[in-house]
N, C-alpha and C positions, 0 to 999 in steps of 0.2 A: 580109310582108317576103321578099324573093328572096336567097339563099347561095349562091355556087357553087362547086362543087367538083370533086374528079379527075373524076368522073365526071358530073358538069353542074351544071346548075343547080335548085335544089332550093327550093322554097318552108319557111319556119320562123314558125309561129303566133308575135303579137306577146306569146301569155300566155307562151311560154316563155321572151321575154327579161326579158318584168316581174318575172316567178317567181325568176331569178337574181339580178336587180340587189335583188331584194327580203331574199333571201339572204343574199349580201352582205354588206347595209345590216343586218340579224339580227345577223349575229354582229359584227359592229364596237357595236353597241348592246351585246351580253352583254358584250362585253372593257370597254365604258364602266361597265356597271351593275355587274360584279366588281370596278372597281376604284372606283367608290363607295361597295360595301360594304365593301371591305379599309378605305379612309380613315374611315368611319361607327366599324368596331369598333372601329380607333385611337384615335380619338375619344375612342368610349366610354371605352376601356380610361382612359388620360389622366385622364379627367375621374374615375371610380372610384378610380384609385389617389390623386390629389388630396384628394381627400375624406378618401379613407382614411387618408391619411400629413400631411395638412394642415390638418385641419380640426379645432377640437376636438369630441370626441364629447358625445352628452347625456348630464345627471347629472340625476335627477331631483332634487326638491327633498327634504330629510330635513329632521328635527327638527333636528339639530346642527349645520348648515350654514346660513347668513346671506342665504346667494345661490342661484338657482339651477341654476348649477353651479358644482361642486369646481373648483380649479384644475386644468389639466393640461398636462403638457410633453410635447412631440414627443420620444419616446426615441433617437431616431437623433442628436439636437441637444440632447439633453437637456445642462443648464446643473450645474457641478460641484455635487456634495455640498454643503450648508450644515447646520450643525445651528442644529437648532428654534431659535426665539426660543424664550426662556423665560415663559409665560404668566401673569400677575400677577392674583390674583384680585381687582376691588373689592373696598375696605376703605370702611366708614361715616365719614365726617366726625366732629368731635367736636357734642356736644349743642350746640346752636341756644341762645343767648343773648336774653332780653328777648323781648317780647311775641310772638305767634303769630296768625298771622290766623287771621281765623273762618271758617267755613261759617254760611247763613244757615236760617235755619226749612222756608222754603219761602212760608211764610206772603207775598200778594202786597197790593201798597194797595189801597184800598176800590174801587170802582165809581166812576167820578166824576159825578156830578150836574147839570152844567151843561150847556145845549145848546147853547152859542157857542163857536165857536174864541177863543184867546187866547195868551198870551205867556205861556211858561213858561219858567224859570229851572232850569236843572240844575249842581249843580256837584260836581266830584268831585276827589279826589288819588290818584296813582297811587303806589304803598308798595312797593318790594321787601323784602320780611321772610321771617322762616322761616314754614313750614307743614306740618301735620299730616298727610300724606295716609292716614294707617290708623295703627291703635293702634302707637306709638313709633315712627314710619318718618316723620321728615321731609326737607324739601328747601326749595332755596332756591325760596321763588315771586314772581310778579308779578304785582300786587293791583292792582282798584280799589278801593279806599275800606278799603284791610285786609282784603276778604272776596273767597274765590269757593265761587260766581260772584260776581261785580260787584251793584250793586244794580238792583233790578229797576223799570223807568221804567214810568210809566202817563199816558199823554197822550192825545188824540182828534186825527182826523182834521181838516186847517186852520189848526192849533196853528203857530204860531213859537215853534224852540226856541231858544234862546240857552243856551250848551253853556261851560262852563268849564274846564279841564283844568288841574288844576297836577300838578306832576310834584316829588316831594317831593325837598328842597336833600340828601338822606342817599343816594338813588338813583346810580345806576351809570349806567343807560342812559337813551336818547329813550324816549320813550313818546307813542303817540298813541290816538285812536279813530274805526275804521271801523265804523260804522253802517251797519245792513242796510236800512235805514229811509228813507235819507237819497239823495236825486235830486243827484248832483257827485261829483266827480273824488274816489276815494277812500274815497266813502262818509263824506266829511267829513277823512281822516286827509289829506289833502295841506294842508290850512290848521291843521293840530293838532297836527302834529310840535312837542312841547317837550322841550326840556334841563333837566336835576336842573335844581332852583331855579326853574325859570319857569313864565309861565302861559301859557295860549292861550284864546282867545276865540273864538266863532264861534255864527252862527245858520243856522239850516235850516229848511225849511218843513214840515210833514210830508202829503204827499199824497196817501199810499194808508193806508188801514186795516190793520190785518193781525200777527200776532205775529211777533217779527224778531228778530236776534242782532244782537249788538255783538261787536267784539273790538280789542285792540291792534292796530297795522301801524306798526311801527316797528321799524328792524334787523332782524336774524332774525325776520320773522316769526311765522314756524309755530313758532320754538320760543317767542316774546311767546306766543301763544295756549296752549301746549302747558303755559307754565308759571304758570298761571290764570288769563289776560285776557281775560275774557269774561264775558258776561250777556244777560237779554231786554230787549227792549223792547215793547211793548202799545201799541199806536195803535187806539183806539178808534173805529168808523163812527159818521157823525154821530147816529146815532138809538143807541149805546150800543149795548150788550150786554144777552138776556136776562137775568134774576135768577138765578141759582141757589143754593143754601145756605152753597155754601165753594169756596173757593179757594185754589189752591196752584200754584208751578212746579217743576217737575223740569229739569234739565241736564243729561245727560249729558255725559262726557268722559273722555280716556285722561291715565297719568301714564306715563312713562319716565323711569326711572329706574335706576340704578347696579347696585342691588341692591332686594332687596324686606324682609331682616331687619331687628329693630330697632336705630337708627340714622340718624344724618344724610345723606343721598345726594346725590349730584349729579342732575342732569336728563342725560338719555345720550340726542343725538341721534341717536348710531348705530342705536341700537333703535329713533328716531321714526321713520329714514326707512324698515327694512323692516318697519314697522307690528308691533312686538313689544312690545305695552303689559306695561309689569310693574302696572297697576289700572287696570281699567274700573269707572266709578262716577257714584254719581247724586250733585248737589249737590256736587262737588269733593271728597268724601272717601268714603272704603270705610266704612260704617255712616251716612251723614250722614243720611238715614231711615230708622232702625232703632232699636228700642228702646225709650227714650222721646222720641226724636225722631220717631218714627214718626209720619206725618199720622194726622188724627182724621175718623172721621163717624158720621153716626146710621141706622140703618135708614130707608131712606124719602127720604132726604137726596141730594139731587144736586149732585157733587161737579165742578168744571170743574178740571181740571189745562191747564197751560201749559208745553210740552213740547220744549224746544231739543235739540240735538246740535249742540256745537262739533266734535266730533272730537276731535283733529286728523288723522282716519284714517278712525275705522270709521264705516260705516253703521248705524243705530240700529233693533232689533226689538222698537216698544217694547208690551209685553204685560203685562196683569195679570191673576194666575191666579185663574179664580174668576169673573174677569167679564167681558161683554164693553163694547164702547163702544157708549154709544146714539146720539151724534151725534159725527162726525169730522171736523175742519176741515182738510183735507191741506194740508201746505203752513204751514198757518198764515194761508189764505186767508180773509177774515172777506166778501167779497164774491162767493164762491161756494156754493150749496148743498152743505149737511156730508152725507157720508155717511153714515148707518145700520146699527147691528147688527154694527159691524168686532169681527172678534177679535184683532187686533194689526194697529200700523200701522209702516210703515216710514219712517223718516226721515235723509234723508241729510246729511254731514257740512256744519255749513254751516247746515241747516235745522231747522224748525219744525213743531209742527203741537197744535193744541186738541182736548179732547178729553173727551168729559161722562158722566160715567157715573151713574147712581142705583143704591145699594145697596138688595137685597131680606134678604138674609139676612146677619146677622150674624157677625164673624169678623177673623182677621187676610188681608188680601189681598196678595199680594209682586208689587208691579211690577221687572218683570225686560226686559233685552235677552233678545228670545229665540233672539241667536246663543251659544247656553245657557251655552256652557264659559264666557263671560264672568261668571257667576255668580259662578265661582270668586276671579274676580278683582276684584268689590266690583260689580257690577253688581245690584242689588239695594234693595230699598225698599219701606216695609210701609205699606199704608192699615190704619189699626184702627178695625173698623163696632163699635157698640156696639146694641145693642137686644135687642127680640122676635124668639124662634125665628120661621121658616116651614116648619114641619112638610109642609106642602101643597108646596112648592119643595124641602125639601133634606129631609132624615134619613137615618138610619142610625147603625149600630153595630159594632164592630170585635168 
């Protein structure tokens, strides 16, 4: 490029006008990029004190709080003084009048015999009455047939059931039943909704094998199940079940309730919904295998249990100390191969599962959840083996 000047004309390399205009173009970028980061920290700034001043902060979750988090108020807006509500401690109801429903043995119907599908008949009444759930602590519950669990069905695979449901004329509310069993809308409770006084009618096919829950679905739900409506059902594969020596089922499930002293209580959804059971327990009551209800067997003797968790909440760790399982049906699948040599199985709310064990040594065995502190709150249940020492498997002395 040619420049001229006072003194002429003068040549100027084109690097040195690029190098200016490049220049330039630099620092108009810096003045752009400074004031991108002054707007960035504003930004930030903004967004930090937002948080800071608007947001509410975490409260971890404590023993003594419901939720988890404490309330909290923006102190700049904080809302005037109030005093406390005054805090009313639950009081027990007066004693429970007239009959009380049961808890059942455990004990389940024989093996059935027959290799044809067929047409069976079930019929049942649903009872709201008081109940027992631990020594002097009752509550209002809601029965099939006056008992929970409910009564335990034994049919095969093919079977049409024809299902009866009367809902006794002394009742309060609807009551139906949702079978876990049953292929249609409901699990059968959309054609089973009855009123105090009435009956309902219905048949269903049964088409898979396998151990299943029942429960109410009617009105409230979760608290129907929660305040005893529930039981198994056994659908037996066409070639039956091996033999084993004995038979029993176990249920697990939660009570919520008002208080836990002796006394009449209420059922306290509050506690259902953030899963705060005042008794976890086997067969619907705290002791209801313990004792001399405690299941029985022999040294030698292989023992099948049938193993639900209604819930209404927890998941079930279900373990018996002392032994392990020799065959495990997960699920409560009877068309899948059982598992082998489990030492506790897990069953979720809802579900099932079979479960065989043979006794070698003699003793009391406590089948427990073994999400353990549940112990404390009725989780708990004795098999009692009777027989010959196995000095060669077990001994010792304190």
């Amino acid at each position: 490029m040619i420049e001229t000047t006072p003194k002429g004309r003068r040549a100027v390399a084109i690097t040195d006008m690029s190098g200016g205009i490049l220049s330039s173009l630099g620092f108009w970028l810096f003045i752009l990029l400074l004031f991108q980061l002054i707007g960035l920290y504003w930004g930030v700034w903004e967004i930090q004190n937002h948080y800071a001043f608007n947001v509410r902060p975490f409260t971890p979750y404590t023993a003594d709080s419901n939720r988890f988090f404490e309330p909290w108020v923006d102190e700049e807006v904080a809302a005037p003084a109030v005093a406390p509500a005054e805090v009313v401690q639950a009081e027990p109801g007066p004693p429970p009048e007239g009959e009380l429903a049961v808890f059942p043995s455990g004990a389940v119907p024989p093996p059935l015999t027959r290799s044809e599908a067929q047409s069976v008949v079930l019929e049942v009444t649903t009872r709201e009455m008081p109940y027992e759930v631990a020594d002097g602590v009752t509550t209002d519950a809601f029965t099939f047939d006056g008992q929970i669990p409910g009564p335990f069905y034994r049919f095969r695979v093919g079977d049409t059931v024809e299902y009866h449901l009367k809902n006794d004329e002394n009742n309060v509310e609807d009551h139906s039943t949702d079978f876990h069993w049953v292929t249609g809308p409901g699990g059968g409770a959309e054609v089973l909704q009855t009123a105090p006084g009435e009956e309902s009618v219905a048949r269903f096919k049964a088409l898979m094998p396998g151990l299943y829950l029942y429960h109410c679905a009617s009105g409230d739900i979760a608290m129907h199940i929660a305040s005893g409506m529930f039981g198994l059902v056994l659908v037996e594969p066409e070639g039956g079940l091996a033999p084993v020596d004995r038979e029993y089922f176990v249920v697990q499930n939660e009570w919520y309730l008002a208080g836990n002293e002796p006394g009449h209580w209420d059922m306290d959804r509050a506690k259902a919904e953030v899963e705060e059971a005042t008794y976890v327990v086997f067969n619907g009551r705290a002791g209801a295998l313990m004792g001399d209800n405690a299941l029985k067997a022999n040294v030698g003797e292989t023992v099948r249990l049938y193993v639900g968790n209604i819930g209404a909440n927890y998941a079930s760790s279900f373990h018996i100390i002392g032994e392990m399982f020799d065959r495990v049906y997960q699920y409560g699948s009877l068309t899948t191969e059982p598992l082998h040599d489990i030492q506790t199985v897990l069953i979720p709310a809802g579900g099932t599962a079979i479960v065989e064990i043979t006794f070698e040594v003699p003793g009391t065995y406590l089948m427990v959840d073994h999400s353990i502190f549940r112990l404390d709150k009725g989780a708990v249940g004795a098999i009692v083996v009777e027989g010959p020492e196995a000095p060669d498997i077990y001994s010792g002395s304190n």
